[in-house]
Structures are given as C-alpha cells and as structure tokens.
Residue, then its C-alpha position, 0 to 999 in steps of 0.5 A: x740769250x734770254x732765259x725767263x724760267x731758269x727752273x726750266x733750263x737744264x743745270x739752272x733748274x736747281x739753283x733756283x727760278x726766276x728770269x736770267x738775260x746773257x750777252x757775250x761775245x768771242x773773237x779769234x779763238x784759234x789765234x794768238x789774239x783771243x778775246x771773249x766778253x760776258x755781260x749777266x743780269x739776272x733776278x733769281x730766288x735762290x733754292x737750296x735742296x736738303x735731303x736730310x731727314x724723312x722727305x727731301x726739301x726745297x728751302x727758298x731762302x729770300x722769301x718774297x726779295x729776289x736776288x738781283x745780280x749783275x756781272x760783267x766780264x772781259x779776257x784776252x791773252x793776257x788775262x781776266x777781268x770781272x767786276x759784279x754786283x748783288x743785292x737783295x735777298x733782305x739784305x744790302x750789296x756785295x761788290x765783287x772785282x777780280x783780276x786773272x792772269x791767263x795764258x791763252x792764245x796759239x797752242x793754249x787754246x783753252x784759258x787757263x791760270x798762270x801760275x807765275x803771275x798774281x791773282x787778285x780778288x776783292x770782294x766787298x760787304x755792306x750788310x750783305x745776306x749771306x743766307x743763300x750760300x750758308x744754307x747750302x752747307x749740309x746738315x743745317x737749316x736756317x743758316x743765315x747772318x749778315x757781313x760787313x767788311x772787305x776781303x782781299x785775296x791774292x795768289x802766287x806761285x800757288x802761295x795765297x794772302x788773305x787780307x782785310x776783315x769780315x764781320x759777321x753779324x745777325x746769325x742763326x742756325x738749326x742743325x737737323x741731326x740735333x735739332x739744336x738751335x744757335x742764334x745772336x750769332x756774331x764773329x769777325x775774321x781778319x786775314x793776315x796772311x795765309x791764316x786768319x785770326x778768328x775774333x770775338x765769335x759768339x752765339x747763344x742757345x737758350x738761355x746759354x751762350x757760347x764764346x770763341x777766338x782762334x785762327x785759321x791756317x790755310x794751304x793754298x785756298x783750302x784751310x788745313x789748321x784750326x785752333x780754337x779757345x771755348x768758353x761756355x757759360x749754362x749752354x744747352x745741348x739738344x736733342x730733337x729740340x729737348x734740352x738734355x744737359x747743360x754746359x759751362x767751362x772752358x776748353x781749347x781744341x786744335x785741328x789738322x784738316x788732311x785730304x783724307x782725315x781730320x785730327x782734333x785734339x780736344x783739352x778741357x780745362x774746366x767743365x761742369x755738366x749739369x743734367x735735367x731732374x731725374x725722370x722715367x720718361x725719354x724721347x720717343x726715338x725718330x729712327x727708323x725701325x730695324x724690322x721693318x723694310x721700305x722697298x722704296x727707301x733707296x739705299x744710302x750710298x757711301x763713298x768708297x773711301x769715307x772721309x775720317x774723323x778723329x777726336x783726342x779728349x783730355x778731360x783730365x782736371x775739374x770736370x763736375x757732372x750735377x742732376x738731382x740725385x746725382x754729382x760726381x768729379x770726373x776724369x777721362x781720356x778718350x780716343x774717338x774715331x768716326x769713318x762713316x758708318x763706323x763709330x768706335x771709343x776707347x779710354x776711361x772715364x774714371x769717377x773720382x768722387x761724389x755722390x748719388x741718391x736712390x728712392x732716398x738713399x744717398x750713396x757715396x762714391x769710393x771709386x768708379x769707372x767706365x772703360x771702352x775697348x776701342x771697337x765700335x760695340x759701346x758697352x763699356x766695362x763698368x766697375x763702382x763701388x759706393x756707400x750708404x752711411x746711415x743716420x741713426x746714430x750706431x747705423x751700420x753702413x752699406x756698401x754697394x758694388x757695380x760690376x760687368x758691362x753698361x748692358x749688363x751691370x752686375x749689383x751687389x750689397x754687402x755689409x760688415x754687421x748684415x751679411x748675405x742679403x742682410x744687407x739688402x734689408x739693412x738699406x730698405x728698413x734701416x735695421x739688420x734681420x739679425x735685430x728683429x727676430x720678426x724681420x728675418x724673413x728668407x732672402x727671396x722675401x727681402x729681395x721682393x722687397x727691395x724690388x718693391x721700394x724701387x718701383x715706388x721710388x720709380x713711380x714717386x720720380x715720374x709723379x714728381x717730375x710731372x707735378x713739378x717736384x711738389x711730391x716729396x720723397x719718403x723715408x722711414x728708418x728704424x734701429x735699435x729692435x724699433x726703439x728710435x724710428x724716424x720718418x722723414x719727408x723732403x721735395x724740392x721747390x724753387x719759388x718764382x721770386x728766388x730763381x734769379x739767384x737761386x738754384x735749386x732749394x730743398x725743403x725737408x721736415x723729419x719727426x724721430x720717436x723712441x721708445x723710453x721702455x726698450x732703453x731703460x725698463x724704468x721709464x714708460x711712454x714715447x718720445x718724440x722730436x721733430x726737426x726741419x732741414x732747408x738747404x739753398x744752392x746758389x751759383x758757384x756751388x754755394x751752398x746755404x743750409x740752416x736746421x732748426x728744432x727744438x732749443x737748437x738751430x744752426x746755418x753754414x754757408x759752404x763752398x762745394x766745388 
C-alpha cells in the first residue's frame, strides 16, 4: 500500500502528513504454523495538536527536515521479531530491535504476549531529536532535547529490568499554564533494575538554575515511586511570562504514583523567597470572564473519577521571604489536595520574625499567622501583630494589629501613651495629640489623614517603581510639642558598575532641627544636624552599612540571615 498523503487518511490524518509505503504479507492464519511480515518506509512531518489555551493548534515539530522511518517486522508461532530505523527531525538515528515471545497459532487465533517467556527491546540513540514524542506531553510546548546512550528492557513474569543509560542533552520547554520557560536542560538516567537513578538533571530559567538527582521505581512498565533532592539557586517562577518571585535553597520530595492519586511529600530544608520591589501594578488576568457566556465554548468535560493529587509540605526550618519593603522568617506546614476541579489548603504558615515597611514606616513583626481550613474557599484566618519603634529619642511606639480573613482583614492601632486614635496620628506625625493642643483634631480628622498618607505612599510606590526606584521616600517626625523636627529622604539605586556583587544599595540623607527655646528659656535661635545613611546588601545577607555626620561616622559589616 501506497499512501502519498497521510494527512488524508483516516486515523493518519492526526499524526501528521507526508507520504507512508506498506508491504506485508500473512500465511496460514487459521493453523498451527501462522506466519505474517511487515516492511514500513515512510517520510512524515510529525504534527502535534494542543488545545490549550484560546484556539486549538497544530505544532509542526521538525520544521523543514521530515522524519524519515524504516520498520521491518516478521512473526510466527513462536514469537516476534522487529528491527527499525529513524533519523531527522534536525537530529541523529535511533535504532530500535525488539524480541516478542507470542503464543499464537490453533486455538490462539489472535497473537498474543507470553507471559512466561522474556521480552526484550533495545533501542539506541545517537543524538537522537526527541522533540516529536515530548511535545505530545500536555501542558508544554516547545518540548525538545537530544539523547544518547542505549537502553535495555527486558520482562518476565510481568517482572521488568531496565538496564544501560540515556543522556539527555539540549532541552527546552514552555509550559502553557505558566508561561514559565526552562532551557539548557541536560539529565542522564541509568537503569539498574526495576528503578532507575536519576543523575545529574539540571536546567536554568533566567537567569536561575534549577539542580536534581533521585530515582524512579517502576511496577512493571509503569512508574509508582519518584524521590527526587532540588537545589535552586536565584530560579524565577513566572507567571504569563513575568517574573514574579525568585527562589534559592533546597528540598527533597517523594512521590507515590497509584492508579487513582498521586501522594508527594514535600520537605523543605532551606528556602528563601525573594519578591519583585513593591508596585501598584498587577497582570492584566487571561481568564475568561465570569459574566460573559460564549454559546459557542463547548463545556469542558471532566472524567467521572478525577485523577488526584495530594501535596504533604514541611517548611518548617530556614524558610526567609524578601521584597523591599518587605523580610520575614517563616514556618509552614501544609496539606494540599487538588482533584479537578477542586482545589482545597489546609495548615499555617506561622511568621516567626521580621519586618516590614509602610509609606516609610517600618514595622516590626511580634508574631503572625495564616491558617487555612482545609476547604476549597482560600480565605485564610489572619492574625498579625507588629511594631513601629519610633526614632526620636523618647518616641513613643506603635502597635498595629491584623485580625479576620485575607478577604477581610480587620487593622487596629493602639499605643501605651496615645489611646483611641491617638495612635493613628502618633504614626503619621510622630507626636501624640495629647502634646499639641493644636493637633488634637477629632478622630475622623486623623483617620482622614491616615487615609490620605497612604494614597501618597501608593502613588509614591508606583511613580518609584516606574522611574526605577530614583523617587525617594519622605518622611517627617516631630516630638516633643515641635521642639526636634527631623526630615528625612531615602530612595533606592544600584549603579551599573556594582550589580555584580551588589544587591540592592540605599541611600539615605536626614536634616534633625531644634528648637533651643522650647528646652531651655535661656537659649534663642535653632539648631540644625544633618547626617547621611548608606547601606549595601551583598549575596548571603551581608550587609555593609556606614553613617557619617557631623564629627562622627562609623561602618559595620553584619550578617543578617
């Protein structure tokens, strides 16, 4: 048989298209001495459909180098012999032999696979393209990488033995949910056994990189067992092509593969989360929108019994989280189950210390959590409570607290020496109302105040995060019924010639003023000091920070894990 158009053949037709030659022959069917042959040549493009995303599409792998595959097959009562060739596709020859014990022939009348005997398939690489095979794994696309090597595989009495090795070279990926791309990926698997050991698997994104070794256990030709030890060095996680946290530590997890559920446990022994500078803007969302209907969107089907997935995470040592205005040492244990279309948390995430920046003012953390119910609504309980220390010497501090649900936190402002909403405009003005009879303005005043700092603080962020950071931040505090006054401004910079070896750097300039008369009746006119802060964050929390004013300076060198 002749076939020049496979992409007009019935079943061919979605593999691909290019022309197909069979020949092949059978003797003695019905007898107890059946015998059959089979000769394929072909010259194909590989098609792969992927209906992922907005519009279904036909990815053709191999470009303008067709594959180019040649089978040669024979069987009789005893069993099966094959032995094929395939090049192209931009890549080199795999080589395929394969040995079939069958029973076949009187009452067997259709071939079947004997159990009792050995099965043995070898198939060789020799920097073969893998591309046409791992694009058809869904969820990716762009799925390519080279092999070398041979592998082994024999089974009997449903018992298989994997020997020999297989390097992977060349890979690269995109995955479509994501839109998170991997490439330089390289690994090489060696059988020994019924399980394999995964060596040396590495792959970078970014300007990140991504390490692995472990093993595969399989029950029969199915895999049922995967440990695997990560190590992550400044690796970008993505999403719709935006790098929106970065990763670096390590982690082991283990995974049982069932027929109905997959079971990973997850231990993280080192782990620090650094985020992108705080910004007002977010990602346009790509999902479709809840109040419009397409009466032509075929509803999605789901199986009647969902495959599950279930996650086990124990973060429970050295897990850091960094922005800008943002570092705190967490803890967390979590249960994670996801059965389509359900998607269901429970555990903490307890915060054990740190701190973080508001318009300016920085907040230490007491204590804090996050606690999930376990159901599919992902509204965890919150509670926080963290604390302004204020620099002028005698400030008083403020205490703010975090209550209810993500959705719909409750925030509360106390202090020792300002109660009510004293407190409120202690943290915007640096002084209690109680000081200055003409700050003593009602409580709706200072919250319309409050209010009023956090839209500037807003637009400040956005405008700083659009100029690069070159906007610096302002603040003003004044104690004592305005007898000290200090202004400071501060913005964040990291020169060309320093980002090498430096992380971030800030720069800080502050004037303090006081007025002589309000301290001693004695005295007349103002005093005024001016100071400077710089501070430079190198790799593996080091951190350099040196004060100069006037007739006094100093510089430390600390560790801040």
């Amino acid at each position: 048989a002749d076939i020049e158009a496979i992409e007009r053949f019935p079943l061919l037709c979605e593999q691909g298209k290019g022309e197909l030659h069979v020949d092949w022959s059978a003797s003695s069917l019905l007898t107890d001495k059946p015998s059959a042959s089979l000769s394929v040549r072909g010259s194909f493009f590989p098609l792969v459909r992927v209906s992922e995303g907005r519009h279904a599409l036909a990815i053709d792998s191999c470009g303008q180098d067709p594959m180019e595959v040649e089978l040669d097959a024979s069987a009789d009562a005893k069993g099966a012999q094959a032995s094929g060739h395939m090049s192209g596709c931009h890549g080199g020859a795999t080589r395929l032999a394969a040995v079939i014990p069958l029973l076949w022939g009187g009452p067997n009348v259709v071939p079947r696979v004997d159990d009792e005997r050995e099965l043995r398939v070898q198939l060789d690489f020799d920097d073969a393209e893998l591309r046409p095979l791992l694009d058809r794994i869904p969820g990716v696309l762009s799925f390519s990488a080279t092999a070398s090597g041979g592998l082994v595989v024999t089974t009997s009495r449903k018992a298989v033995d994997y020997r020999g090795e297989l390097k992977i070279s060349r890979g690269k990926l995109y995955a479509i949910s994501t839109g998170q791309e991997l490439h330089d990926i390289t690994a090489k698997l060696i059988g020994n056994g019924n399980w394999a050991k995964l060596d040396t698997l590495h792959a970078t994104a970014g300007q990140g990189s991504l390490a692995a070794e472990g093993s595969i256990g399989f029950s029969g030709l199915r895999p049922h067992q995967l440990s695997v030890a990560l190590l992550l060095k400044d690796f970008p996680l993505e999403r719709e092509g935006v790098e929106v946290a970065w990763l670096e530590g390590s982690a082991a997890l283990a995974t049982q593969i069932g027929q109905e559920k997959a079971i990973t446990a997850v231990k993280l022994h080192s782990l620090a989360i650094r985020l992108p500078t705080a910004s007002t803007r977010s990602l346009q969302p790509l999902d479709p929108n809840p109040d419009v209907i397409l009466t032509t969107t075929k509803a999605k089907v789901h199986p009647d019994i969902p495959y599950a997935f279930e996650f086990f995470v124990d973060g429970r040592r050295q897990i850091t989280v960094r922005r800008s205005d943002f570092e705190a040492e967490v803890s967390t244990e979590l249960a994670v189950s996801y059965q389509e279309p359900d998607l269901r948390v429970g555990g903490y995430v307890e915060f054990r210390h740190g701190s973080f920046e508001v318009f300016g003012k920085v907040f230490k953390i007491n204590r804090g959590s996050m606690r999930f119910d376990g159901t599919g609504e992902l509204n965890p309980e919150v509670n926080l409570v963290a604390t302004h220390e204020s620099e002028i010497v005698g400030g008083s501090p403020v205490l703010v607290s975090v209550t209810g649900t993500l959705a719909e936190p409750e925030v509360a402002f106390t202090s020792d020496t300002c109660p009510g909403d004293g407190a409120i405009v202690l943290l915007v003005s640096g002084r209690c109302p109680n000081q200055d009879p003409s700050s003593a303005t009602d409580a709706r005043g200072a919250q319309d105040a409050f209010a009023a700092g956090i839209v500037g603080g807003i637009l400040t962020l956005g405008a700083k995060h659009e100029l690069g950071g070159l906007i610096p931040r302002v603040s003003v505090e004044s104690t004592g019924q305005g007898a000290q006054t200090r202004l400071k401004a501060g913005f964040e910079a990291v020169p060309k010639f320093m980002r090498a070896f430096v992380q971030r750097v800030y720069l800080q300039g502050a004037v303090s003023t006081r007025d002589q008369t309000l301290v001693d009746p004695a005295a007349t006119g103002t005093s005024a000091v001016l100071d400077f802060l710089i501070e430079l964050y190198f790799p593996h929390s080091i951190v350099g920070t040196g004060r100069f004013a006037p007739q006094t300076w100093g510089l430390d060198v600390t560790w801040e894990p």
